[in-house]
N, C-alpha and C positions, 0 to 999 in steps of 0.2 A: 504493500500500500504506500509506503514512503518511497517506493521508485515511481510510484505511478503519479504519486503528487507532486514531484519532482518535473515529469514529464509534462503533467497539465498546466505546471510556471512556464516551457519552456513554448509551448502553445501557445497560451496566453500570449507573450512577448512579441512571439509572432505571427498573432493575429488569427491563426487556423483553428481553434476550440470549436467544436460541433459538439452536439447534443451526444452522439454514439461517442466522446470519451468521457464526458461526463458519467455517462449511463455506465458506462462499462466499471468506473469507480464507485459507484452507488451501486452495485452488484455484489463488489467489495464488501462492503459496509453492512451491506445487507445478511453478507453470509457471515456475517462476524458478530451482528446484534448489535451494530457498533450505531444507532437510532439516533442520537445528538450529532454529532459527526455528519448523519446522513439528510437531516434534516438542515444543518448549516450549509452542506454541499447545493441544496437545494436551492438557496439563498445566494449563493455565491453562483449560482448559473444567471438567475434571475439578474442579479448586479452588475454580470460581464456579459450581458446581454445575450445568451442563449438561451430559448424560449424552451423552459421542460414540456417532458414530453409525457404520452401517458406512459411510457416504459421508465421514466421518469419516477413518477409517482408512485406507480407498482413497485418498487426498488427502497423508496422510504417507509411507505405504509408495514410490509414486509419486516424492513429492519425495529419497526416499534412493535408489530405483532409478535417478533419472536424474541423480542424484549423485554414481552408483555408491556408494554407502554401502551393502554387502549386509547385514551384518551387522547393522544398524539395523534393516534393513526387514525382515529376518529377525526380529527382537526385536518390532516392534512388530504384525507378522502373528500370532504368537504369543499375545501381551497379545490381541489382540482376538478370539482362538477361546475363550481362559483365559476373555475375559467372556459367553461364548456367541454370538460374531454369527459368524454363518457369510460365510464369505466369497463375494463373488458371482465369475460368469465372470472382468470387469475385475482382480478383485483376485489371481485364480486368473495369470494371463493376464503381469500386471505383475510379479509374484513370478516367476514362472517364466522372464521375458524378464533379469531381474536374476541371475537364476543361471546364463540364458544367457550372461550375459558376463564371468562366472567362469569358464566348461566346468564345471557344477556339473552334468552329465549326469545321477548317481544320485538331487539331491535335487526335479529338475527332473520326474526322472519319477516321484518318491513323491506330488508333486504332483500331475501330472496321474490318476495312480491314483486320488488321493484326491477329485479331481473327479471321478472316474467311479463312484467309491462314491456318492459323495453325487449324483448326476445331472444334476453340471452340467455343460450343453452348452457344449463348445468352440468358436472360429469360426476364423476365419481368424489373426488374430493370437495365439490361445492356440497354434494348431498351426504358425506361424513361430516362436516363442518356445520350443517344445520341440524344434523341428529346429535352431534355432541354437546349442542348449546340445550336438545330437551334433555337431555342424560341428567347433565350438571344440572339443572334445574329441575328436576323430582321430574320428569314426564316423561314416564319408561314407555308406557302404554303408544302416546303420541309419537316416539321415536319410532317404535316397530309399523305403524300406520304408515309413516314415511318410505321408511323401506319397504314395505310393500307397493310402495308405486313406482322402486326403481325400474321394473322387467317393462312398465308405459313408457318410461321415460327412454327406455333404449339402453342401459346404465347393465353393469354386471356387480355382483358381490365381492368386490374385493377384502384382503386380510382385514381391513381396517375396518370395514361393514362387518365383516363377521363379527369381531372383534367384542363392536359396540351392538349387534345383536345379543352377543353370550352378556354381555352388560346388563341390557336391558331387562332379559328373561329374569334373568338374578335380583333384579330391584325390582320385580312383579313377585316375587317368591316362586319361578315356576323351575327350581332347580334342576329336575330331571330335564327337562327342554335345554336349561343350560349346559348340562354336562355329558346331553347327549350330541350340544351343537359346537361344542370344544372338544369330543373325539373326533365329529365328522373335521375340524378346521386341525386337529393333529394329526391326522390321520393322511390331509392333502397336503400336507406341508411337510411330510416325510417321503409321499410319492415326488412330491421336486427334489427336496436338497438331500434325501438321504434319511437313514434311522435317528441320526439326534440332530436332526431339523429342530426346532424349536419354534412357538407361536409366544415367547416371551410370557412374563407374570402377568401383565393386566388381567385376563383371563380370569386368572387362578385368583386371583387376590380379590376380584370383585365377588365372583363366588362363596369364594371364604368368607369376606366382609360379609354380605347380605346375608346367608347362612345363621354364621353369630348372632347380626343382630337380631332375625326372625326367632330363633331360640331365644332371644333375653326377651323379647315382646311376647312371646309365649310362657315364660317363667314367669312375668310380669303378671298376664293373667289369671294366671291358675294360683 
């Protein structure tokens, strides 16, 4: 990153700065979480007079969503509708995954409404990103509705759908549905990578969590 900063003084000086090097260093920043940084880069285009772009935008929002800084990325998704770029899938997609890890369920799905105004097609991680904002937010039931409209949508079930299906079964209480939908996800993920493939703890851990707690609300009663 300091060679590259190096390189955009020496642009500047002479005169050649475009938007694609800018972008290409707020990609940087982005994959770094480095959100302060990326948001002054941002300012500092605006200043040397290159107009950002929506790939622009996409690149800072990004570096506060994975910052968790929502409120930033909130701000700066804003500024960039305020200047007319409409936002694409990615941006739609990334926004919505950052509100998921709020439980920002209502502003999650004003979102995705508003991709459906405007016609943009969702995929797989715009519809994990809006199932994970019901999770976090108590709405097992709502999330599993969702997914059932992926096979309309044209959308397949990826790890991260299964994932937060075994989730959601589990904060319903419906354990056997969970534990029989985390052999069928162990079970494919050893026909890819082999016998100690692994589907990671999440899994495992929400199981066990919801488990316990269903046992202590049951001790509770009796």
């Amino acid at each position: 990153m300091a060679r590259a900063n190096n390189l955009m003084e020496d642009m500047v000086e002479l005169g050649i700065q475009d938007a694609f090097a800018y972008n290409t260093i707020l990609a940087g920043l982005a994959k770094r979480k480095q959100w302060r940084q990326a948001n002054d880069f941002l300012e500092r285009m605006e200043s040397e007079m290159v107009e950002p772009d929506l790939l622009s935008y996409s690149h800072v929002i990004t570096a506060c969503v994975r910052a968790v800084r929502i409120p930033e990325a909130k701000r700066v998704f804003s500024t960039m509708q305020e200047k007319g770029i409409v936002p694409n899938r990615q941006v739609y997609s990334t926004m919505m995954a950052g509100l998921a890890s709020q439980g920002a369920v209502t502003e999650a799905q004003l979102l995705f409404k508003q991709m459906q105004e405007r016609r943009v097609r969702p995929n797989e991680f715009t519809m994990s990103s809006l199932i994970e904002a019901y999770l976090k937010a108590g709405y097992a039931s709502e999330a599993l509705l969702i997914q059932d409209q992926l096979l309309g949508l044209g959308l397949k079930m990826d790890d991260v759908l299964e994932t937060q299906r075994i989730r959601a079964l589990a904060q319903q209480g419906l354990f056997s549905n969970a534990t029989e939908a985390l052999d069928k996800l162990v079970r494919l993920a050893r026909e890819k990578g082999g016998k100690k493939a692994s589907v990671g703890p999440i899994p495992y851990n929400e199981i066990i969590k919801q488990a316990q707690g269903s046992g202590s609300r049951r001790l509770q009663r009796t």
